[in-house]
C-alpha positions in Angstrom: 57.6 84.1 -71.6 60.8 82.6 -69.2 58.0 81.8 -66.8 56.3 79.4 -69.5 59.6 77.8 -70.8 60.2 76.4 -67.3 56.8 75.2 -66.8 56.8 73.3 -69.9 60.3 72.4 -69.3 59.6 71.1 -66.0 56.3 69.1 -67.3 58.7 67.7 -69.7 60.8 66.3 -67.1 58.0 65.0 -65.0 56.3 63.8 -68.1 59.7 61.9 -69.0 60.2 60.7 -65.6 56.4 59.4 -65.0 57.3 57.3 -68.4 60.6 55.7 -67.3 58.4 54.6 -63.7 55.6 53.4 -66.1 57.7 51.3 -68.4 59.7 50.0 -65.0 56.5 48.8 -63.7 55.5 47.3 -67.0 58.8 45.3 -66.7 58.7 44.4 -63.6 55.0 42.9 -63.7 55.4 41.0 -66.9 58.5 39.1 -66.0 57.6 39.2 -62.2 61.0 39.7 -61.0 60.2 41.4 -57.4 58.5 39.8 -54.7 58.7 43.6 -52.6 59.9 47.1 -53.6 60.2 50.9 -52.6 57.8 53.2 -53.6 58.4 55.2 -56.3 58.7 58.0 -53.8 61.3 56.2 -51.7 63.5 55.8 -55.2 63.5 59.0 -55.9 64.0 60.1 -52.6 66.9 58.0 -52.2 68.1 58.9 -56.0 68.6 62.6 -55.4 70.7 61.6 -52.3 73.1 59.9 -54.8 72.3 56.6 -53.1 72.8 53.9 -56.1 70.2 51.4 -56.5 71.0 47.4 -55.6 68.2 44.6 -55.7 68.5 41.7 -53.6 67.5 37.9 -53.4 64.8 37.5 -51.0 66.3 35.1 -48.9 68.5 37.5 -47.1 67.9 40.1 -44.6 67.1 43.9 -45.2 65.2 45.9 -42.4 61.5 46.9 -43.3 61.5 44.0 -45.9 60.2 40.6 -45.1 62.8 38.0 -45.9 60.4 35.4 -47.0 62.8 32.5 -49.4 59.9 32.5 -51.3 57.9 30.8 -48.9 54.2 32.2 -47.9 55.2 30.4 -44.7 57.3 33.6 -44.2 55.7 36.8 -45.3 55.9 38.0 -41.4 59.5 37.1 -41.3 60.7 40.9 -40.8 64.4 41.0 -39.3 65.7 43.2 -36.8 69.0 44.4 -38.8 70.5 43.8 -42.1 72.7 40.8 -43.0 76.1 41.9 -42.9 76.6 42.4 -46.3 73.6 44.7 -47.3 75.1 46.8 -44.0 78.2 47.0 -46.2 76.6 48.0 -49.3 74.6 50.7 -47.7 77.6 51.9 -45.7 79.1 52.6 -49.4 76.5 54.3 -50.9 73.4 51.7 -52.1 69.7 51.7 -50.7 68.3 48.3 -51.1 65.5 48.7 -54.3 63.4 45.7 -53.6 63.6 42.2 -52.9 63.9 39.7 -55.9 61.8 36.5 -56.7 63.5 33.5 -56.1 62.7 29.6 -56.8 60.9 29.1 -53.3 63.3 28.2 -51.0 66.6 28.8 -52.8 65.2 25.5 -55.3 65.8 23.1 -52.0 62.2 21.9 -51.4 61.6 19.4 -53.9 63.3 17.2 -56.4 60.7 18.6 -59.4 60.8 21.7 -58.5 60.4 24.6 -61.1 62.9 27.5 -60.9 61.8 30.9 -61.0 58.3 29.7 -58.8 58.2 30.6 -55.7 54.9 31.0 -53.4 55.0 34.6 -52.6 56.8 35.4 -56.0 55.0 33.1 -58.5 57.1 32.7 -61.7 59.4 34.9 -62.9 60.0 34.9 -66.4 63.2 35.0 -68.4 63.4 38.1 -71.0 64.5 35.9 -73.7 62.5 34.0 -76.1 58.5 32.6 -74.5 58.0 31.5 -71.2 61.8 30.4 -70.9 63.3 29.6 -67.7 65.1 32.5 -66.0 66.9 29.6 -63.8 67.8 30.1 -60.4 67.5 30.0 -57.8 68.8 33.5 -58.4 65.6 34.2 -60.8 64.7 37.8 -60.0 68.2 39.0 -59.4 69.1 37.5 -63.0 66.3 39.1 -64.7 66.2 42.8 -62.9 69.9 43.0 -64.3 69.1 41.8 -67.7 65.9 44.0 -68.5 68.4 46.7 -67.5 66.1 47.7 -64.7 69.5 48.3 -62.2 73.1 47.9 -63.3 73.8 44.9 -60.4 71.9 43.0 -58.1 72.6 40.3 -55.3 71.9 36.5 -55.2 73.2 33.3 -53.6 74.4 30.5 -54.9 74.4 26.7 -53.3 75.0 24.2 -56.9 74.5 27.0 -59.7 71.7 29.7 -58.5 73.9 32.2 -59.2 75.8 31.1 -62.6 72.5 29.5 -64.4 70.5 32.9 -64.2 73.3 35.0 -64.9 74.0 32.9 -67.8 70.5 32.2 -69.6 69.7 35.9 -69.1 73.2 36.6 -70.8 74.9 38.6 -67.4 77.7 38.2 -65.3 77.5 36.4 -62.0 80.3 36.2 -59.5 80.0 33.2 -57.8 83.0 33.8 -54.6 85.2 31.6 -52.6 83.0 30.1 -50.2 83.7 32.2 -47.4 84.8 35.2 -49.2 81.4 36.8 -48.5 79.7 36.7 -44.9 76.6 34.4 -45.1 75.1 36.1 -41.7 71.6 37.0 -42.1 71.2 34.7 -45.3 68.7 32.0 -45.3 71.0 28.9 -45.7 70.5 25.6 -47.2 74.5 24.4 -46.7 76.8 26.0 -44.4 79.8 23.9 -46.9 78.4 25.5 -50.2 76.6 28.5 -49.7 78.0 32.1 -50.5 76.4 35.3 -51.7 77.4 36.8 -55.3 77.4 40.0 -57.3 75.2 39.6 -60.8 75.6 42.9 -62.8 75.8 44.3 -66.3 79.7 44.2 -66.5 82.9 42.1 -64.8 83.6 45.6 -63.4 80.7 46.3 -61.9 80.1 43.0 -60.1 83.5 43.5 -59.3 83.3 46.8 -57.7 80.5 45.2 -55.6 82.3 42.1 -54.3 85.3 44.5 -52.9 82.1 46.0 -51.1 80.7 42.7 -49.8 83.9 40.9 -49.2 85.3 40.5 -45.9 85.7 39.2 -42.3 82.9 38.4 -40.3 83.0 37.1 -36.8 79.3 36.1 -37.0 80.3 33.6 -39.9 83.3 31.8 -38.9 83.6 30.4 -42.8 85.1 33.9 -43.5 87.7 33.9 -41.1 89.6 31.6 -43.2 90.4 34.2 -45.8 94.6 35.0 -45.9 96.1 37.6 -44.2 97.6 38.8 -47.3 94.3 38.6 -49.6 94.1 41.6 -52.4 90.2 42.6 -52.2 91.5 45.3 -54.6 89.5 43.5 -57.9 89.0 46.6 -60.0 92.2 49.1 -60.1 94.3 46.9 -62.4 91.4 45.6 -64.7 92.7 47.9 -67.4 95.7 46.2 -67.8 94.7 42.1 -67.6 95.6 40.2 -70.6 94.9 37.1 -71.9 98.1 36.8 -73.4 100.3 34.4 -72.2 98.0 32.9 -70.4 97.5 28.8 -69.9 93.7 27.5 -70.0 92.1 24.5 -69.7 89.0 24.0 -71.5 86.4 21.6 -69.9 84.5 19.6 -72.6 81.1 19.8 -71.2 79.0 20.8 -73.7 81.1 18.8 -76.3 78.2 16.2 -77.3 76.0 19.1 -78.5 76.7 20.3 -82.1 75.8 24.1 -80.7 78.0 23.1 -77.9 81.1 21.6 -79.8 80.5 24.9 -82.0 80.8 27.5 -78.8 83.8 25.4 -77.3 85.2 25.8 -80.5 84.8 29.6 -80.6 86.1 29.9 -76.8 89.5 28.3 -77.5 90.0 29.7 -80.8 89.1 32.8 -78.9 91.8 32.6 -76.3 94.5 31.8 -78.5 93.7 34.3 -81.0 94.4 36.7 -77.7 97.8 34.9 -77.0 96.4 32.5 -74.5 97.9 28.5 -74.1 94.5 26.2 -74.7 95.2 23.2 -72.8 92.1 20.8 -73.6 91.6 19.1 -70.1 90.6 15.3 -70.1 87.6 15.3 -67.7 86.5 12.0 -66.2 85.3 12.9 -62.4 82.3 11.2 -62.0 80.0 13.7 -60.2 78.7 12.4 -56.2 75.2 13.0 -56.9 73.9 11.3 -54.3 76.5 12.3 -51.7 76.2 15.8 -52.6 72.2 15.6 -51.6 72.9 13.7 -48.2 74.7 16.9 -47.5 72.6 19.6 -48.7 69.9 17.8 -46.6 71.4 17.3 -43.2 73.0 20.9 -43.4 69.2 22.4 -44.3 67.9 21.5 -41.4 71.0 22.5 -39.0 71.0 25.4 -40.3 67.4 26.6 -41.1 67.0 25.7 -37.7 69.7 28.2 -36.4 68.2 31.1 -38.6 64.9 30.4 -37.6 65.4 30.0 -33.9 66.9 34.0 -33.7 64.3 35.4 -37.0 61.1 37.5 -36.9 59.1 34.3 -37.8 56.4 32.7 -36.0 57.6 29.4 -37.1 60.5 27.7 -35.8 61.6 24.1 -37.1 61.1 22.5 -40.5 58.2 20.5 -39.1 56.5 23.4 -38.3 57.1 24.6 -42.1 56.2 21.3 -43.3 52.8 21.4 -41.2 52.2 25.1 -43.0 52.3 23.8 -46.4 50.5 20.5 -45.9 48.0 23.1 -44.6 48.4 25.6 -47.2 48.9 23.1 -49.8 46.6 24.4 -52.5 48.7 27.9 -52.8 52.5 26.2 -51.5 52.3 23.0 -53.1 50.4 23.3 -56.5 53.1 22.6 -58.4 55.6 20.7 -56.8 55.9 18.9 -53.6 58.1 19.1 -50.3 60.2 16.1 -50.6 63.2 17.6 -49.7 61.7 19.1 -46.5 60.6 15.8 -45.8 64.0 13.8 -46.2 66.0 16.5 -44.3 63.8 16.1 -41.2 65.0 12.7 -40.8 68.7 13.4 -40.9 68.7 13.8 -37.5 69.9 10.1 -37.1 72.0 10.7 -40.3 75.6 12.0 -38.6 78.0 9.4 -39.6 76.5 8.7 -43.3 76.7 12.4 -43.2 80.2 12.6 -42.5 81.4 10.0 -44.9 79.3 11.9 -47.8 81.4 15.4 -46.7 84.2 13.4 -47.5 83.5 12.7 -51.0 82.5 16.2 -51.8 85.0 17.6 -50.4 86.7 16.0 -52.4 85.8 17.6 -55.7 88.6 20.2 -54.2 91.6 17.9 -54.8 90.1 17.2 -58.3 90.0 20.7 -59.3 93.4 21.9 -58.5 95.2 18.6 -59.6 93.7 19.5 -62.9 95.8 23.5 -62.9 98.5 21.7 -60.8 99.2 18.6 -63.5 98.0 21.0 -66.6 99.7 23.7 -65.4 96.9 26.2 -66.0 96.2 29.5 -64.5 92.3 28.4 -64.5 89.5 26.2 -65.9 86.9 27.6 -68.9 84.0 26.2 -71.1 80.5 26.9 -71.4 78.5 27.5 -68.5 74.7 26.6 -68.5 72.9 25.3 -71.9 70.2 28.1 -73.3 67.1 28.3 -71.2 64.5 25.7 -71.3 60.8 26.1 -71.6 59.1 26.4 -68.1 57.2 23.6 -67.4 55.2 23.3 -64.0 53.6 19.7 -64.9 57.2 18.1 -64.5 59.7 20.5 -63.1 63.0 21.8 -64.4 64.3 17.5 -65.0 61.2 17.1 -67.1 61.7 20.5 -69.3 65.3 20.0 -69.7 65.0 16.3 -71.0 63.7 17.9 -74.1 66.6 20.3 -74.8 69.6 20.3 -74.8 71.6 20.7 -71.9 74.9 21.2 -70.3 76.6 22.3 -66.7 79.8 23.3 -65.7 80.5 25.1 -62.2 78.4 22.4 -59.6 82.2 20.8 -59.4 83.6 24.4 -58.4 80.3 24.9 -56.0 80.7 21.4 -54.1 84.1 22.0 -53.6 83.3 26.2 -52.4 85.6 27.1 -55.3 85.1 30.4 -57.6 83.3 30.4 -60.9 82.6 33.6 -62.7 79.8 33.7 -65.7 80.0 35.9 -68.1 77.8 36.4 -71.4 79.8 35.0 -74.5 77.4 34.3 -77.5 73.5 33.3 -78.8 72.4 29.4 -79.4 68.5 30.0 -81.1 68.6 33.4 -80.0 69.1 32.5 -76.5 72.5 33.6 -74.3 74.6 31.3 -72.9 77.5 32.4 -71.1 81.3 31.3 -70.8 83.0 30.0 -67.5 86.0 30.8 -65.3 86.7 28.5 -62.6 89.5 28.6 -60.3 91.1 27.2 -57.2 90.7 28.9 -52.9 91.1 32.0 -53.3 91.5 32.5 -56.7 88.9 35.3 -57.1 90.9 38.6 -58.2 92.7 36.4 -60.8 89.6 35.0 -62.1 87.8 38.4 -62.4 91.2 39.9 -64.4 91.0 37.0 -66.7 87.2 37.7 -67.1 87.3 41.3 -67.5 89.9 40.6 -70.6 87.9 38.4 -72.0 84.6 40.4 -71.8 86.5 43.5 -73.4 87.7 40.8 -76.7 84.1 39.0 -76.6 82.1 42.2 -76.3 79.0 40.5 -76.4 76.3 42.2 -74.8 73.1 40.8 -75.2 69.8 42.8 -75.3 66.6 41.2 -74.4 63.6 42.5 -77.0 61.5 43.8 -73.9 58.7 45.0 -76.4 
């Protein structure tokens, strides 16, 4: 009779575990949030080591996955050794799950693109409402956290791929100090704007990744910059971060929506209810569109070049990726076009314009901290994305969002390589939005303390209806 107790008992388990892998799957397929993945024997394997479970954006490297951006251009791209800091994360106990979809090339080959698309990846979906937009170009690494599917994942940010999927799919994002987090074995689009960010279930766990991640690198000389005397110890003293007495400035972004006006509202009657000054801050920087661009393209092509000349890829030079999708146009090109690979192959001749543009985003650095200097504020809040759009491949992401309402904050903070941290705060039409702390070089560790108190006050925690 003991003999058939543990039979059954053991077809129970195996019953309950063949159900968890079957409703995983189902997940994963009907939001389409992995362009590759483990076997389910590899998980497990890696499971009953006590290895935890991390997905990652698939624009940076992992051995025996190809590191694709998105791009059918790369499915061969298979590097040699991990980026730097999936080496870290597996030297502390992680095995890389899979590889998330992304907006095909980290959302930098077109002006209409549609985030969330990506040629190897097609379109992830986000788990809220119909055929929303999970944003990116952090798609995937948004939506594996949000359907619960891992606790934390990894994703990039250049303007906003890390805070607008982390907050229309109502998680936090950690978007670092550029140069807090080696960019070495990353597909870049901006070696001035690029870093790599935690997106988890909690402050603490996204935390507890980026004192994993964080670090010195001599392959990326943007991380040699960090101070000598720099705590990377975010998550021992969480327990104790307070609000209270705390200074603030609220951003109005969002202030021309009635939704919006109504969530500002809530934030700084939020904050003051936990002791917090609310300073509201007076906003009139006019945003260098256009300078910003000029950058973003003569970077791409320095250094896509640079990635590309040392990677596992047949193809070497953005011509040669241009070529491929003119060729492949039909699966690459269906819904959006190339225009950005076109205008950052003529850069070339672009140097000076190039430099003067630098300048004025650079810029957006002074503007931040003479707003905590003259306000004398510990950091910058407000809202951080708008709720999530419909996805519409006809017109892109501009053409979707002109008929909803919308709102950014955090493209000031990612010009300037400045953190922002995302982290859920409430519903607009059942739809999470999430609530912004910006800070100045370096100010990490004292954003994350001011996030974690807030998330414990807010405890919102938004569940997606996955049925």
């Amino acid at each position: 009779m003991k003999k058939t107790y543990i039979i059954l008992a053991l077809l129970f388990i195996s019953g309950c575990y063949q159900s968890s892998e079957d409703a995983s799957l189902t997940l994963e397929k009907k939001y389409n949030i992995y362009i590759s993945k483990l076997s389910n024997e590899q998980i497990e394997k890696n499971l009953k080591m006590g290895l935890k479970p991390i997905a990652i954006k698939d624009n940076i490297d992992v051995k025996g996955f190809a590191n694709t951006a998105g791009s059918l251009a790369m499915k061969n791209n298979y590097p040699d050794k991990n980026a730097f800091l999936v080496e870290k994360l597996i030297n502390n106990g992680y095995f890389v799950i899979g590889k998330t979809n992304l907006s095909e090339w980290a959302n930098f080959r077109s002006s209409s693109s549609t985030s969330g698309w990506s040629s190897m990846g097609g379109q992830t979906i986000n788990p809220y409402g119909e055929m929303r937009t999970p944003c990116g170009s952090s798609s995937g690494s948004g939506v594996v956290v949000a359907t619960g599917l891992v606790d934390v994942s990894i994703g990039t940010e250049t303007n906003g791929s890390v805070s607008c999927p982390s907050s229309v799919n109502g998680i936090v994002g950690i978007k670092p100090t550029v140069g807090l987090v080696s960019r070495s074995g990353i597909i870049p689009i901006s070696s001035t704007q690029d870093t790599a960010g935690p997106m988890a279930n909690s402050v603490i766990m996204a935390a507890s990744v980026l004192e994993i991640i964080a670090g010195k690198d001599p392959n990326d000389k943007a991380t040699t910059l960090i101070p000598e005397n720099f705590d990377f110890d975010f998550t021992s003293n969480l327990q104790s971060s307070t609000l209270n007495g705390k200074k603030l400035g609220l951003l109005p972004t969002g202030s021309q929506d009635e939704d919006g006006n109504l969530m500002l509202e809530n934030i700084k009657e939020m904050l003051q209810n936990a002791g917090a000054t609310v300073v509201e801050i007076e906003d009139n920087r006019e945003y260098p569109g256009p300078e910003e661009l000029l950058v973003l393209l003569y970077e791409f092509k320095v250094g896509l070049e640079d990635y590309l000349a040392t990677s596992n890829s047949e193809i070497k030079t953005l011509e040669g990726l241009i070529e491929f999708n003119e060729k492949n146009s039909e699966d690459v090109l269906k819904h959006f076009d190339q225009s950005h690979f076109y205008d950052s192959n003529l850069t070339d001749s672009q140097e000076e314009e190039y430099k003067i543009a630098l300048k004025r985003v650079l810029k957006t650095r002074n503007e931040i901290d003479e707003f905590i200097m003259n306000y004398d504020i510990d950091a910058l809040v407000g809202l951080s994305w708008s709720p999530a759009w419909a996805i519409n491949h006809n017109g892109g992401d501009d053409e979707a969002i002109a008929n909803y309402k919308f709102w950014v904050n955090g493209s000031y903070a990612a010009m300037a390589g400045y953190p922002h941290i995302t982290i859920p705060f409430d519903y607009i039409d059942n739809l999470p939005i999430g609530m912004s702390f910006i800070g100045s070089k370096w100010d990490d560790k004292k954003l994350i303390e001011l996030a974690y108190a807030a998330e414990k006050i807010i405890n919102f925690q938004p569940k997606p209806n996955l049925k």
